[in-house]
C-alpha positions as CSV (number, residue, x, y, z in Angstrom):
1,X,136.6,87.4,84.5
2,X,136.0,90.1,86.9
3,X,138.1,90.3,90.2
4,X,141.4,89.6,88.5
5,X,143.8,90.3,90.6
6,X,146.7,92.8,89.5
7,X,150.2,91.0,88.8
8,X,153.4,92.4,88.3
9,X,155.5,92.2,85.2
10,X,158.1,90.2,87.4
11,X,155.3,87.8,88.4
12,X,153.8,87.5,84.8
13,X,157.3,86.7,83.5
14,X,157.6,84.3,85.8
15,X,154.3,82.4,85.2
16,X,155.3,82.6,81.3
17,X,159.0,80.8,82.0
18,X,157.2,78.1,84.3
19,X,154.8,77.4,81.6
20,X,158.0,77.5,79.1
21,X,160.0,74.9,80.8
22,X,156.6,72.8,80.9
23,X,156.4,72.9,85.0
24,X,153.0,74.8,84.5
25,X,150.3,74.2,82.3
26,X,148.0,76.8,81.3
27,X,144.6,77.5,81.8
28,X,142.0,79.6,80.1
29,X,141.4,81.0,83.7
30,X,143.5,83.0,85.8
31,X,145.1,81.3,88.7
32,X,144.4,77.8,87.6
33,X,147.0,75.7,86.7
34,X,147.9,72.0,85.5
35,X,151.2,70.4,86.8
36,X,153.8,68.4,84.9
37,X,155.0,65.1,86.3
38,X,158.6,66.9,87.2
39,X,156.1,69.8,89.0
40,X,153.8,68.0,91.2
41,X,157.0,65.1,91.9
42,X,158.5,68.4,93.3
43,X,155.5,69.3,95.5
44,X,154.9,66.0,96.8
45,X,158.7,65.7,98.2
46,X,157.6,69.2,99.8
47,X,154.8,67.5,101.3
48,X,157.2,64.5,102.4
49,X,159.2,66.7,104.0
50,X,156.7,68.2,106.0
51,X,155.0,64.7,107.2
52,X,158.7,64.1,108.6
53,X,159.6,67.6,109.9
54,X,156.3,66.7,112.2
55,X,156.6,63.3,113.0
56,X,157.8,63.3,116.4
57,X,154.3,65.1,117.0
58,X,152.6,61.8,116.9
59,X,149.4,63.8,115.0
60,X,146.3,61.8,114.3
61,X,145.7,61.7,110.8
62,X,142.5,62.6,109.5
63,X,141.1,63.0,105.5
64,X,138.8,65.1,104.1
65,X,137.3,65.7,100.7
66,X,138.0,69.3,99.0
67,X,134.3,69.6,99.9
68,X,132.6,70.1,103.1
69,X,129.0,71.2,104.1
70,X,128.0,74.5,103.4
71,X,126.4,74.9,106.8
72,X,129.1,74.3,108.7
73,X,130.9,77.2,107.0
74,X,128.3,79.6,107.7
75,X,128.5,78.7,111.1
76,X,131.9,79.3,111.2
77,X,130.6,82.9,110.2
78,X,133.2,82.9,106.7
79,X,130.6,84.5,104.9
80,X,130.8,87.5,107.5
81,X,134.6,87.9,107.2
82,X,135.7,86.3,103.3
83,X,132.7,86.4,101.1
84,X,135.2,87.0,98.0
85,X,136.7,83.8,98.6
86,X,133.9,81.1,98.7
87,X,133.0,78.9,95.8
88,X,129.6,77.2,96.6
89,X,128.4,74.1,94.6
90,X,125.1,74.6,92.5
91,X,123.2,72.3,90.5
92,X,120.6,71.8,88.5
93,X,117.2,70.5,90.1
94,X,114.8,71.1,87.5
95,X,112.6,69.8,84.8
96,X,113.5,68.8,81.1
97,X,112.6,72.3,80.0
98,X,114.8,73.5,82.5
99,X,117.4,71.3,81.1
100,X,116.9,72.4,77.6
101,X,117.0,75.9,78.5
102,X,120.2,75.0,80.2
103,X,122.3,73.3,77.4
104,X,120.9,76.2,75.4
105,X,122.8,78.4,77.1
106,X,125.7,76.6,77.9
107,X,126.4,75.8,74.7
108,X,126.4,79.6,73.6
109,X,128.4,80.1,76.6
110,X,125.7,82.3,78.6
111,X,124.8,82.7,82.1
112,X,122.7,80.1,83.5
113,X,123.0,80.6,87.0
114,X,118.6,80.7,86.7
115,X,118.2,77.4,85.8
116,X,120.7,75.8,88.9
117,X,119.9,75.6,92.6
118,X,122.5,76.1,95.3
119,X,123.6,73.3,97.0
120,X,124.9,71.7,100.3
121,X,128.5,71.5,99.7
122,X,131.0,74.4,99.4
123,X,134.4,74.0,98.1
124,X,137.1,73.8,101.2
125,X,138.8,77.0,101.7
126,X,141.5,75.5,104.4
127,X,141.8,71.9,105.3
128,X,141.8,72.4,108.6
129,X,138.2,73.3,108.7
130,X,136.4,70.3,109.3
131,X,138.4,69.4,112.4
132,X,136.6,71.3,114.6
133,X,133.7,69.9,114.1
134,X,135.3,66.6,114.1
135,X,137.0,67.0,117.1
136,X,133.9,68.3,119.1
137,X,131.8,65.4,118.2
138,X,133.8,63.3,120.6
139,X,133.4,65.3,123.6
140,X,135.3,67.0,126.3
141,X,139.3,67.6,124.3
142,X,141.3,65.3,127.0
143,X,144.0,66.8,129.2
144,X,147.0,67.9,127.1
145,X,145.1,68.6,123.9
146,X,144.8,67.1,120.5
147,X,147.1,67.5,117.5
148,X,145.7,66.5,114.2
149,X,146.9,66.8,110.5
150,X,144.8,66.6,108.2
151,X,147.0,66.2,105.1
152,X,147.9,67.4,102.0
153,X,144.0,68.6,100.9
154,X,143.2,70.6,97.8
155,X,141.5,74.1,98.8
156,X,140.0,76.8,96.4
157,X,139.9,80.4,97.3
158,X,138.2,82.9,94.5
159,X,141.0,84.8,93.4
160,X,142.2,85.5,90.1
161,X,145.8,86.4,89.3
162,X,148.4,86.1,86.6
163,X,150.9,85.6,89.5
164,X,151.4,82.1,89.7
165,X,152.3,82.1,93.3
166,X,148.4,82.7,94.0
167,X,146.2,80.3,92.4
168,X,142.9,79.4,92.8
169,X,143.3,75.8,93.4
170,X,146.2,74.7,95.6
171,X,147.5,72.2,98.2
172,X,147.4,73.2,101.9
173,X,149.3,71.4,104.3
174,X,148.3,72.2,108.1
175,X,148.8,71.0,111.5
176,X,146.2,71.6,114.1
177,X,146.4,72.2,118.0
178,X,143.4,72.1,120.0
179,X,144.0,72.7,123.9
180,X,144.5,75.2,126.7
181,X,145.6,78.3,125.8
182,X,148.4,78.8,127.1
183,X,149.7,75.2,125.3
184,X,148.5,76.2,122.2
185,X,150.0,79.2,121.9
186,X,153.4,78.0,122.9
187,X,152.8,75.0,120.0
188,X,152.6,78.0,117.3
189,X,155.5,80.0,118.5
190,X,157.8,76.8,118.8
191,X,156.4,75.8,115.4
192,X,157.2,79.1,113.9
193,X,161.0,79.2,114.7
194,X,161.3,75.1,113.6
195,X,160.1,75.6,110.3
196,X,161.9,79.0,109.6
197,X,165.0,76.7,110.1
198,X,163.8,73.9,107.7
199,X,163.4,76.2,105.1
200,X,166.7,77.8,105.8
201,X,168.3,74.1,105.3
202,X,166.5,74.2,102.0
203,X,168.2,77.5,100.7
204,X,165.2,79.7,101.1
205,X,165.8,83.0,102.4
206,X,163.4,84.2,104.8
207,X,161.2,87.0,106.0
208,X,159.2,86.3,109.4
209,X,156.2,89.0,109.4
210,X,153.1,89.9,111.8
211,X,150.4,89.4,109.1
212,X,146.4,89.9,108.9
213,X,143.7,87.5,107.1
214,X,142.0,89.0,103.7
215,X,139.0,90.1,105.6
216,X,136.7,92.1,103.3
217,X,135.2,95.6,103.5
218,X,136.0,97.8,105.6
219,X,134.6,96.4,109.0
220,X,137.6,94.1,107.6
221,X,140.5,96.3,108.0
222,X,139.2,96.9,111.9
223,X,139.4,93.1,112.0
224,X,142.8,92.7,110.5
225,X,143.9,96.2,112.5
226,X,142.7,93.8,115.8
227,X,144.3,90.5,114.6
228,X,147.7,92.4,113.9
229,X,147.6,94.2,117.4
230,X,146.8,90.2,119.5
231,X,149.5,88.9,116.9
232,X,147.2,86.3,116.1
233,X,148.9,85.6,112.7
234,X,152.2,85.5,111.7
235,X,153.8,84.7,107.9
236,X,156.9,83.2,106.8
237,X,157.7,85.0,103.4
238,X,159.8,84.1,100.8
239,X,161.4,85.6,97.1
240,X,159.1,84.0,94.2
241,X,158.4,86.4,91.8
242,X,159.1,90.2,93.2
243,X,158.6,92.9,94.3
244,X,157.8,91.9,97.5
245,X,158.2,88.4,98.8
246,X,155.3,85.9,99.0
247,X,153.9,83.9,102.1
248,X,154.5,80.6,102.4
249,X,153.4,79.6,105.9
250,X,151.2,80.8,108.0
251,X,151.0,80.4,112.1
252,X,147.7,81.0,113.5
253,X,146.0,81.5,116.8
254,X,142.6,81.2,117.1
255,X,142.1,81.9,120.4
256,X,138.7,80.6,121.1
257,X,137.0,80.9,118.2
258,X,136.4,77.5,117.4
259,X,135.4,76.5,120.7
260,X,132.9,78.8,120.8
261,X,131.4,78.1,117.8
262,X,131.7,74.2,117.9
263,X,131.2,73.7,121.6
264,X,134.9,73.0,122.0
265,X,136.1,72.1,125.9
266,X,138.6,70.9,128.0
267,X,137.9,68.5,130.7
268,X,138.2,71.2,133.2
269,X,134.9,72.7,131.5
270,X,136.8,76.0,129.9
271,X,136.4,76.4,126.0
272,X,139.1,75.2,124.0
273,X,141.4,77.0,122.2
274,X,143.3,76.3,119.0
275,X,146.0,76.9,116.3
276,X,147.2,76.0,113.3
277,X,150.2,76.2,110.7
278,X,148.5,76.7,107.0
279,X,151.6,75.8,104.7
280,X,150.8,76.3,100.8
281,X,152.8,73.3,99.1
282,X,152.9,74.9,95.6
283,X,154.3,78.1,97.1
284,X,156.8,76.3,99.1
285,X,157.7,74.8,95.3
286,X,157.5,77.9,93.4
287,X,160.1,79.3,96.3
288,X,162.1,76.5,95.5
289,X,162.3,77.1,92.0
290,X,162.9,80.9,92.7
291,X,166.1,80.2,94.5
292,X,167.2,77.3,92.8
293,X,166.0,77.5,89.1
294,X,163.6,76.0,87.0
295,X,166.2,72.7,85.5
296,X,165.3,70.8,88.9
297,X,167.8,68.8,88.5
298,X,170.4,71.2,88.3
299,X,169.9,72.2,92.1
300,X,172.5,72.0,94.9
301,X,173.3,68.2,95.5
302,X,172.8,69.4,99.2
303,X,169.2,70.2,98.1
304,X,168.1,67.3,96.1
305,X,169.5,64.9,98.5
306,X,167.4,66.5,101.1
307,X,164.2,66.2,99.5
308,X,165.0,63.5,96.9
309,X,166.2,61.1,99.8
């Protein structure tokens, strides 16, 4: 495959012992993983954890599929920024000649990207995407904002790697605040000091960094050079497989973005702005398992009280 990301020895080693102590199953792919029962039991108490560590925010809960209309990601303009990242859905639309032709060369394991059509749908890159959209469809955002989570939804982000703390296909938790300005970005920076300390509780040491979004090419680096300088992103980092530690949460303003794009208001008639916390549930796991090691249930008793509860 070609984009594969370089991994570190450390982080190689550490994929190999996850898939030794049968937490990871391997793929022929880079980046793309199964989950034993003891794995994804682990990530799902991370995500019970998070649904409590909010619940005072009274979110409305929303669901989405890991799918969502191709058009409304282009108008979000995420070909312009991540075009290294999408996955788009093709099929095939054609005849039975076509379809000959096509099993043809699947079955010799050749390219048949002639013989399929693109489609509608992309695959999700963050779950808090089709909020917006959601959200606008109602109207004017009433006085003191919305807060929505749209749960634990399966994303995919083209990016190969034999470090296991970046896969392809992951859980992302968010939280979503849609508002005034100035209560939005209040809601990230409170947020960004309340989970730091969760994760402390949890063992994790801790690294709280001004970070930039992937943006491609070089018009990219201006972008992420711009986003560093409004400290529109920041990154909770944490020890999974060295050198350098990983991100596992992400606080993001949006400023007006969304609203622009979406028609987003308040009541007042100004656009809307919004945030969001993006919190990778495997990497919050992996972290885990960093600190704590791989026998799960050899951890502190502190620990596995705390999520096991």
């Amino acid at each position: 495959m070609d984009g594969i990301r370089t991994a570190t020895p450390e982080q190689e080693g550490f994929a190999e012992a996850m898939v030794d102590h049968g937490l990871l199953i391997r793929s022929e792919i880079p980046g793309l993983y199964g989950r034993s029962h003891a794995f994804e039991d682990l990530r799902r108490r991370v995500d019970d954890m998070l649904t409590a560590v909010w619940a005072d925010e009274h979110a409305e809960r929303m669901h989405f599929p890991p799918l969502m209309p191709r058009r409304q990601l282009e108008t979000m303009e995420y070909h312009a920024s991540f075009p290294h990242l999408i996955g788009t859905v093709f099929a095939f639309d054609g005849d039975e000649p076509g379809a000959a032709d096509l099993a043809v060369r699947a079955a010799a394991h050749e390219p048949y990207a002639d013989d399929l059509a693109i489609g509608d749908l992309v695959v999700t890159p963050a779950t808090c995407y089709p909020v917006y959209p959601a959200i606008a469809a109602r109207g004017p955002v009433p006085d003191g904002g919305v807060t929505v989570d749209p749960g634990d939804g399966w994303v995919f982000r083209r990016e190969p790697s034999h470090d296991p703390a970046r896969m392809q296909c992951f859980h992302m938790r968010e939280l979503v605040r849609i508002g005034a300005p100035e209560d939005v970005m209040a809601w990230r920076d409170a947020w960004r000091e309340r989970l730091v300390a969760r994760y402390t509780e949890l063992g994790l040491s801790l690294v709280l960094e001004l970070a930039n979004d992937p943006f491609f090419g070089r018009g990219g680096k201006i972008m992420a050079r711009q986003q560093r300088a409004q400290e529109l992103k920041w990154e909770v980092m944490a020890p999974i497989a060295g050198p350098e530690p990983t991100a596992i949460t992400s606080f993001n303003y949006h400023q007006d973005h969304f609203g622009q794009i979406f028609g987003l208001r308040l009541e007042d008639g100004r656009e809307a702005h919004s945030a969001c916390l993006g919190l990778g549930e495997e990497r919050i796991a992996l972290a885990l398992i960093a600190a704590h090691g791989m026998d799960l249930e050899g951890w502190p008793a502190s620990v596995r009280a705390d999520l096991w509860r």
